[in-house]
Each structure stands twice: as C-alpha cells, then as structure tokens.
C-alpha positions as CSV (number, residue, x, y, z in Angstrom):
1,X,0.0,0.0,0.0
2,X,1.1,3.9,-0.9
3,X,1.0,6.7,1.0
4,X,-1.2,8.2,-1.9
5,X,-3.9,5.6,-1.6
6,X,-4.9,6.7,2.5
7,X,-6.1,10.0,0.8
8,X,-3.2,12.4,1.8
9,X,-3.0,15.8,-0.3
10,X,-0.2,16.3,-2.7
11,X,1.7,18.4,-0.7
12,X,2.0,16.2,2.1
13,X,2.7,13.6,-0.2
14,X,5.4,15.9,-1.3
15,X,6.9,16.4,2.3
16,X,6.4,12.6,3.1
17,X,8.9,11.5,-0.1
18,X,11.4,14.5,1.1
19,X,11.8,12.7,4.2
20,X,12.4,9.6,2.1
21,X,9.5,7.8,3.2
22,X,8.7,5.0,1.3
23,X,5.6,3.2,2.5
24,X,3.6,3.4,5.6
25,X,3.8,1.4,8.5
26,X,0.5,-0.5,9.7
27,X,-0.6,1.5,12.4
28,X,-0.7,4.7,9.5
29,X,-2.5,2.3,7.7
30,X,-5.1,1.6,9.5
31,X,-4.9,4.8,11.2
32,X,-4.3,7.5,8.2
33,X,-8.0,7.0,6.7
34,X,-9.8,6.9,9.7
35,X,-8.5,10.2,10.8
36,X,-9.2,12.1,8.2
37,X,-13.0,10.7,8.7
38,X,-12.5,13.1,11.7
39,X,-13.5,9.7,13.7
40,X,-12.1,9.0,17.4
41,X,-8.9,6.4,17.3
42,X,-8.0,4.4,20.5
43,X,-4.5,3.1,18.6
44,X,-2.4,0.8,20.8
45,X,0.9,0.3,19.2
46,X,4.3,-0.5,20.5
47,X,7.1,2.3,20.0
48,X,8.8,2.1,16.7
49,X,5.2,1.3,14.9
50,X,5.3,5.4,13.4
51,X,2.3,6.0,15.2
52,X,3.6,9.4,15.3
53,X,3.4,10.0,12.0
54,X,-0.1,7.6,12.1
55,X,-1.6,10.8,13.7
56,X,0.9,14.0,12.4
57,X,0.2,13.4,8.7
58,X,-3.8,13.5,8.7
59,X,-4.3,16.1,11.5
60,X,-1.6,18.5,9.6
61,X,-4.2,18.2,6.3
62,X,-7.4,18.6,8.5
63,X,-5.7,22.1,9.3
64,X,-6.1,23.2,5.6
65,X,-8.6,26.1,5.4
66,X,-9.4,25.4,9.2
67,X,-6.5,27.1,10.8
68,X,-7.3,29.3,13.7
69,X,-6.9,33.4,13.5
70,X,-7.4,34.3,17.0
71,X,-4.1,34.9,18.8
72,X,-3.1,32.3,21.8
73,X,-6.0,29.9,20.7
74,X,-4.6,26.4,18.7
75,X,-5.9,23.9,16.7
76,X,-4.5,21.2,18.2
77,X,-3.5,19.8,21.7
78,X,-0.7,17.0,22.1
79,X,0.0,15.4,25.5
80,X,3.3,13.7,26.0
81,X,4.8,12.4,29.2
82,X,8.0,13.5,29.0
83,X,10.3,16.6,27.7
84,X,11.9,14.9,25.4
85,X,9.2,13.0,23.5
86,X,7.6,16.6,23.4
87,X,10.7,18.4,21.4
88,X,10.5,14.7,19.1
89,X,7.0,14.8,18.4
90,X,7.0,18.2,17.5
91,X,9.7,17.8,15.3
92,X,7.9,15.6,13.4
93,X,4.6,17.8,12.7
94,X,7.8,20.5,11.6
95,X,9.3,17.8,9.3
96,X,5.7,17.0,7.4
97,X,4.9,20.8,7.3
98,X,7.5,22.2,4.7
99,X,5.3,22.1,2.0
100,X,2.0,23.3,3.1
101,X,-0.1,25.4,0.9
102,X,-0.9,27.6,4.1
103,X,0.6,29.1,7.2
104,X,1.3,26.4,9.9
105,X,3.3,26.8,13.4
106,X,3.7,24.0,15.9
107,X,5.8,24.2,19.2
108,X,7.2,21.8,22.2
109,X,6.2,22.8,26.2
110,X,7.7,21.4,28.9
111,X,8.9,21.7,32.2
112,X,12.9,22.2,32.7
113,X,13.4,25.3,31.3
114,X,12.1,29.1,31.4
115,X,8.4,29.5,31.1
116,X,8.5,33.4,29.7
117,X,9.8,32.2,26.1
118,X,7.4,29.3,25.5
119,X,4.3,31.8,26.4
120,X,5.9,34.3,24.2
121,X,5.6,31.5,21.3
122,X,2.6,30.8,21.6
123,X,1.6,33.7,19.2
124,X,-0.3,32.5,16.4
125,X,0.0,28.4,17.2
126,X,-1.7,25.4,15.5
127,X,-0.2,22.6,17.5
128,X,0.9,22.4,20.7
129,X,2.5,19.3,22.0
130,X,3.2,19.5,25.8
131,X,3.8,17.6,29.2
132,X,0.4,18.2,31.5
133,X,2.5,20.2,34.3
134,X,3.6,22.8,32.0
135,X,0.8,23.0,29.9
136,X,-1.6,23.9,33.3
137,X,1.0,26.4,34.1
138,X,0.8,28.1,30.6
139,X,-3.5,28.3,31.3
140,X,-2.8,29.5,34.6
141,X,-0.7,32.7,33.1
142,X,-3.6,33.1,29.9
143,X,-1.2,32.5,27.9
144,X,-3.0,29.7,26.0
145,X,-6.8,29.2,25.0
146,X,-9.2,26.3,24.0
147,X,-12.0,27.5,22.9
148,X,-11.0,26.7,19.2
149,X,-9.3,23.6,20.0
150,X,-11.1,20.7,17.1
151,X,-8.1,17.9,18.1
152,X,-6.8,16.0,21.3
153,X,-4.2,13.6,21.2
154,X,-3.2,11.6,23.9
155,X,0.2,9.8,23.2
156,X,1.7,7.3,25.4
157,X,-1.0,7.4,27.3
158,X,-0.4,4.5,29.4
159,X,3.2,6.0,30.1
160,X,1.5,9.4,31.8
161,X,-0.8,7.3,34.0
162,X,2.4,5.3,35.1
163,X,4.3,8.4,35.9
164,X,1.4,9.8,38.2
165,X,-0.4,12.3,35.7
166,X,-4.3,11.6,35.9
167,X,-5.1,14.3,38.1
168,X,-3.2,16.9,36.0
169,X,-4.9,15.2,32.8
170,X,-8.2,15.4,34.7
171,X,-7.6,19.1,35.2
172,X,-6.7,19.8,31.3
173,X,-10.0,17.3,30.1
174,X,-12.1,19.5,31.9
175,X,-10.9,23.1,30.3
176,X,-11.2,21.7,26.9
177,X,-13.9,22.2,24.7
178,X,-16.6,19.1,24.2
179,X,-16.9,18.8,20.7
180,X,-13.5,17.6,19.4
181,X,-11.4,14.6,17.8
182,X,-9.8,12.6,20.2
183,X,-7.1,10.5,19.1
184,X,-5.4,7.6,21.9
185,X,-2.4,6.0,21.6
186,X,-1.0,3.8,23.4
187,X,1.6,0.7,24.0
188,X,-1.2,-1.5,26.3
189,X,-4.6,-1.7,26.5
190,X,-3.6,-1.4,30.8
191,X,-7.4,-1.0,32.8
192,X,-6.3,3.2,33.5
193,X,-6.2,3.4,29.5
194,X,-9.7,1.5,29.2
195,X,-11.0,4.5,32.1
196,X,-10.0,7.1,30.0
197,X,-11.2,5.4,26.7
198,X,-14.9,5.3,28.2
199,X,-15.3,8.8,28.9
200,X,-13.0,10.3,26.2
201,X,-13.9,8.8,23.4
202,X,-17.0,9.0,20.9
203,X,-17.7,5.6,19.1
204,X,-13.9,5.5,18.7
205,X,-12.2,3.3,15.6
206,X,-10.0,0.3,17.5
207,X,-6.5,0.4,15.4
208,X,-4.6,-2.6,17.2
209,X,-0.5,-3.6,16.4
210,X,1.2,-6.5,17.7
211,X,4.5,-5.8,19.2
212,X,6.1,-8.7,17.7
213,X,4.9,-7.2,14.0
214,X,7.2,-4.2,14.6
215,X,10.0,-5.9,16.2
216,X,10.6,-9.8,15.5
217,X,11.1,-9.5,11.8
218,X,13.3,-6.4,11.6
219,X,15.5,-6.5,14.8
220,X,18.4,-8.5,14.3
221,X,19.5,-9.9,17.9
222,X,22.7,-11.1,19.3
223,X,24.3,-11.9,22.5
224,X,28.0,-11.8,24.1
225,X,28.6,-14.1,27.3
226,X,31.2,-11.9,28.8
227,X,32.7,-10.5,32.3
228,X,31.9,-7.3,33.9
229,X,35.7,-5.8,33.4
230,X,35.5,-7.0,29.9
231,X,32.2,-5.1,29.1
232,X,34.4,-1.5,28.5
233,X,37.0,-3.1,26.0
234,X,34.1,-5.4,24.4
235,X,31.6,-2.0,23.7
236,X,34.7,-0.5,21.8
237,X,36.0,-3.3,19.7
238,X,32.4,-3.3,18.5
239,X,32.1,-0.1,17.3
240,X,35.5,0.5,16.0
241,X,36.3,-3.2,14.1
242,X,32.8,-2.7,12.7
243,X,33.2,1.0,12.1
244,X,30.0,1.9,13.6
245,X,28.2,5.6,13.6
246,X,25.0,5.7,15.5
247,X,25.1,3.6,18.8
248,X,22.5,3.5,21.4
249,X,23.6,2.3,25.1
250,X,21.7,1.2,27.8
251,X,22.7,0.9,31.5
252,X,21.0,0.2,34.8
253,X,22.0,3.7,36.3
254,X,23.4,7.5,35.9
255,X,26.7,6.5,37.5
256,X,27.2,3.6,35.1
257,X,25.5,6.0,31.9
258,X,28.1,8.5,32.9
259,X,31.2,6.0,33.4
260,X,31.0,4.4,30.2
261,X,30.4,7.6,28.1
262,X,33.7,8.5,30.1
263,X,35.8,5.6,29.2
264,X,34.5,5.8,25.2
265,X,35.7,8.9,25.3
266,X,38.9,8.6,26.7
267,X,39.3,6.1,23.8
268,X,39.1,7.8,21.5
269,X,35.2,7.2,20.2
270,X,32.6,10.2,20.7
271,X,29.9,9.6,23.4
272,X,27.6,11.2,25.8
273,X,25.5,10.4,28.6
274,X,22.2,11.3,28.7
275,X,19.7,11.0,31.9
276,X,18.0,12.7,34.4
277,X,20.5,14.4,36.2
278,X,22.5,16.0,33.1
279,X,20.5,19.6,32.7
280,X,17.5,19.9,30.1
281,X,19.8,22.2,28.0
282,X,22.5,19.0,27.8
283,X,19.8,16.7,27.0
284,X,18.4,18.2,24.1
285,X,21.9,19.3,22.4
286,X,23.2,15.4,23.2
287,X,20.1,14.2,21.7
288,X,20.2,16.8,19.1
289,X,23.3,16.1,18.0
290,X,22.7,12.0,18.2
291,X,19.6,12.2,16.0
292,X,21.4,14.3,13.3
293,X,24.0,11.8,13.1
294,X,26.9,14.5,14.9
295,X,27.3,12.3,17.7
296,X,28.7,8.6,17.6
297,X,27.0,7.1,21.0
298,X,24.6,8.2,23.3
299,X,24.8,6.2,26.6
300,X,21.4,6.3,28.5
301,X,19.3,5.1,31.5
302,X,16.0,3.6,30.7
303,X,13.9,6.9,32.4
304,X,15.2,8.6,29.3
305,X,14.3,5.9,27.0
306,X,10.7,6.6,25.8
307,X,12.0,10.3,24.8
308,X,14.5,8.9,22.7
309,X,12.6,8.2,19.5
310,X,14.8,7.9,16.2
311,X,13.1,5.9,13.0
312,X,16.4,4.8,11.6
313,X,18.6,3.8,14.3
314,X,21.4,1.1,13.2
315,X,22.2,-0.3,16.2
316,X,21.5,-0.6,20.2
317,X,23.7,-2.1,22.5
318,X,22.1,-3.3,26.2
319,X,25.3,-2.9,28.3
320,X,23.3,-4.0,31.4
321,X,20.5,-5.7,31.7
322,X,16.9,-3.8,32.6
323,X,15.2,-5.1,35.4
324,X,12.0,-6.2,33.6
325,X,11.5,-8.2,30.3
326,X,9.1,-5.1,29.8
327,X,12.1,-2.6,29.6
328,X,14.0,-5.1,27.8
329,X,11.9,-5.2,24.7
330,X,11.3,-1.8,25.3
331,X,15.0,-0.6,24.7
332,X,15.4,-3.0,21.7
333,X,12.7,-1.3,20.3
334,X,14.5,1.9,19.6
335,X,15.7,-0.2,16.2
336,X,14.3,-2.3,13.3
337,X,11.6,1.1,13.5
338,X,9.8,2.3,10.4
339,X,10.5,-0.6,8.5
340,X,14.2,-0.7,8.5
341,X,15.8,-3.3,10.2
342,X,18.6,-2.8,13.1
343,X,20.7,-4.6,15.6
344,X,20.2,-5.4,19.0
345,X,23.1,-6.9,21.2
346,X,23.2,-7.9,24.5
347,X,26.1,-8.1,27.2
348,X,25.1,-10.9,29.4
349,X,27.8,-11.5,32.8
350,X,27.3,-15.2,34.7
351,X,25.2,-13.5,36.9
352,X,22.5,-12.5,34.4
353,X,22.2,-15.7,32.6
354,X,19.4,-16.8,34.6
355,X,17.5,-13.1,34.0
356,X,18.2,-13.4,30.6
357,X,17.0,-16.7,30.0
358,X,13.4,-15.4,31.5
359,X,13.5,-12.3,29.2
360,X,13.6,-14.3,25.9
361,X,11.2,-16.3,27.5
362,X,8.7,-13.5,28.2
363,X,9.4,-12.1,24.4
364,X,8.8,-15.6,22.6
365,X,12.3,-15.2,20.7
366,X,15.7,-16.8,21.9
367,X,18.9,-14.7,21.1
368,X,21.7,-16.6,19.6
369,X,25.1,-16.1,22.1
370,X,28.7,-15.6,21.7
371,X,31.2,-16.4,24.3
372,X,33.8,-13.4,23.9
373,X,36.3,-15.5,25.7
374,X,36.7,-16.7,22.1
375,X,37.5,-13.0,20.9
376,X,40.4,-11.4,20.7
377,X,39.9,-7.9,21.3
C-alpha cells in the first residue's frame, strides 16, 4: 500500500517523499483514513510502529482552510509524558509541514526550562505538544486558550498514567472544549487506558498492532557471554572493528550512563550520557546532536528511553540488563523502526544468565550467544 492511496494531499505527499519515506507502516495504515473521517482512534501500538506519523500526517491536512486566526487559541493539543518525547514529536509535525499550501506553526512545552519564552511562542499556534504540568501552568498565566481547540491527542497514554499524571490530565480534560477529535495511543490496553477510553472517546475506531509485527522480523539480535571488566574493552571493539556511527547504550544507572560515556571517550570514540541528572539544555543538544548523526554514542538510562525516539537507528547495545523483560523489549525497540531493520546486542555477565533466559522467555524469541572468551579484542 502507498501513502497516496490513504487520501493524503499532494503536498504532504510531497513532504512525506522528502523525508524519504517509502511506505507506511501498519498502524498509518489503519490509522491515516480513519483520521481524516474526523472519527475517534483508540491506537495501541508499541514504539517504533510510526504512530507518530499515524496521527501527524492526517491532523496537519485537517488544518487546511481550518487554521485558527485568534491569537493564543490552537488547533491542536498533544500530551506527552515526557520533555523529550515533546521536542520529538514536534519535530515531526515541523518535518511533514514544509510544503504546506498555508501558514502552519507547531511548538514543544515542557517543564525544565524558562516558562517566559514558551508563552511568548505561543503567538499564532496550531499545534501544541506539551507535558500536563507545564501546559496547566501556561493556562494559569492566559497564555494559551481552547475554545477553538477541534483535536486532542493523547500519546503514550499508558506511560502518563504510570508516571502519576491523571489528576493533571483530569484538570486539562475539563478546560477543553466538548466537541472535538480525540485520538489515543497507546503501548497497552492497561485497565487506566480503558477508564479514559470510556469517557474520552465517541464511538472510537479500535487500530490494534502486535509488538512482535514491529520488532521480531526487523530487529536482528545477538548476545555476548562476557565479564563485567571486559564489558568497556568489548563496547569499543564493536564499534570501531565494525566502524559503527550511530550507537544506542543502555545501562541500569546515571553512575554507570556517565562512566562508560567516560571511558568511550577517553578512547578515542565520541559519546555522551544522557539521563536525568545532566540539565534539560545537555539533554536536548546530546540528543540533538545524536539524532542528526553528529554524535557517535549516546549512553542512557531507561527513564530517558521513551523520549529517545529515532526511525532509523542502526544499532542498540544493552550494556546491562533492565530489570523487567518489559524494559527489555522496550529498549530494543528503539531499532528495526519504520520498516528498517537494526541490531540489537546484549552483554550478558554469569550473573544474568538466569535473567536473561526469562527475558527471551517473556518475548517468545531466543537470542543466539557468543562467548567473547573466544575473541580477541
């Protein structure tokens, strides 16, 4: 199936081949048409489905001729859980808008940073994609109105329950207007998504993935038996003998995040640590500069994970294990996205063999192993 055959306009057609996109996924599939109905969507989809784009591309085109004029009012409404997922989803709507016919403006809120230059941006906005606290904030201060709001999207819904957002998200529900498209996505159909699916949504179309669609056929997987001291000189000999340029690594913890961007660095490869206590300024330009292929290997800790959202990412290396299969499948989900495959290697110790074993368990798929006693490196 095309892009041209969901009954996109030429000009997003346009933007969708500049970004060298060559078919859609299934969730924009399913998604795409029924969205441009103006119908609700409950989508649950696992991360790496492009169920960002599932909902971007069709509410950019229901903007045309519908646009608000009135200053501080938008069009749109975007709730994310986290900072970062907020600067990537909005990049996204500012990727598919290049070739409008007509004046379009999106922008990222979130907590972090200064709140005076967000509520001076919000001057003639179409979509806003923010985190609950700061968006309550900005209504607090009038510097953002509803009343001509015609979209809601909810994405990773199930993640801003978990984090402890309801009663913020209650608070925001209630200001909106009534008569709008909601749109829900989400990784799990968890009982707090099926609350807010019975009151926020009208007759909504059901758009369903499996995870193991997304990941199983394009994640290549791979595993290295190996000891703790040998993990540092093991990462390195990866990346350099295969000459690798976009790396993903997960640890269990800011110390270790921090430690082994320290020791890539000191030899020789380009890294950075990014988590929660690195400032929302060194965040962005790490991530910044990891997405647009400037940096070689961004070290993280899985609170950072769900922001870290990149549709072509070669490779993603679990240095430690996560705690839960859950995370697991979650982190080796950053690859093999948007229809391009990837790699995803392992570093299991003695003392994770056990863990291990359950985690391929829980995902259905076993991982084939290599001892690196074997490898000379």
């Amino acid at each position: 199936m095309s892009f041209k055959s969901l009954g996109l306009a030429p000009y997003i057609l346009k933007s969708i081949a500049n970004q060298d996109y060559k078919q859609p996924t299934v969730i924009q599939e399913k998604a795409i048409p029924v969205i441009l109905q103006g119908k609700d969507v409950l989508g649950i989809a696992p991360t790496g489905s492009g169920k960002t784009a599932a909902y971007a591309l069709p509410i950019i085109q229901s903007l045309d001729g519908h646009t608000t004029t009135k200053n501080r009012h938008i069009n749109v409404l975007v709730l994310v859980p986290t900072r970062e997922l907020a600067i990537q989803v909005e990049e996204v709507f500012r990727s598919f808008s290049q070739e409008l016919p007509f004046r379009f403006k999106s922008m990222a809120v979130h907590g972090g940073v200064s709140i005076n230059p967000q509520m001076m941006g919000m001057q003639h906005l179409n979509v806003l994609v923010a985190t609950p606290g700061r968006l309550l904030e900005l209504k607090e201060s009038n510097a953002v109105h509803f009343s001509q709001l015609s979209t809601l999207v909810l994405d990773e819904a199930d993640k801003m329950l978990n984090l402890g957002f309801k009663k913020e998200m209650d608070q925001i529900f209630a200001l909106l207007p009534s008569k709008r498209q909601n749109l829900l996505f989400s990784a799990t159909l968890s009982p707090e998504v099926d609350a807010i699916k019975g009151f926020l949504l009208q007759n909504p179309v059901v758009v369903k993935v499996e995870a193991e669609r997304v990941m199983v056929e394009l994640i290549n997987q791979l595993g290295y038996f190996v000891t703790a001291e040998k993990k540092g000189p093991l990462l390195r000999h990866l990346i350099k003998t295969n000459d690798w340029k976009q790396v993903l690594v997960f640890t269990s913890s800011v110390y270790q995040a921090d430690l082994v961007a320290d020791k890539l660095r000191n030899n020789g490869i380009d890294a950075q640590a990014i988590h929660s206590k690195r400032s929302q300024g060194s965040r962005t330009d790490s991530l910044t500069k990891f997405v647009n292929g400037k940096l070689r290997v961004l070290v993280s800790t899985d609170l950072l994970s769900r922001g870290i959202d990149i549709a072509f990412l070669p490779h993603v290396i679990n240095y430690e294990l996560p705690r839960s299969p859950k995370d697991f499948i979650h982190r080796i989900g950053r690859t093999g996205r948007a229809e391009n495959p990837g790699d995803a290697i392992t570093f299991v110790t003695e003392e994770d063999k056990h863990h291990f074993k359950v985690i391929q368990k829980k995902m259905k798929r076993a991982v084939d192993m290599i001892d690196s006693e074997n490898l000379e490196f």
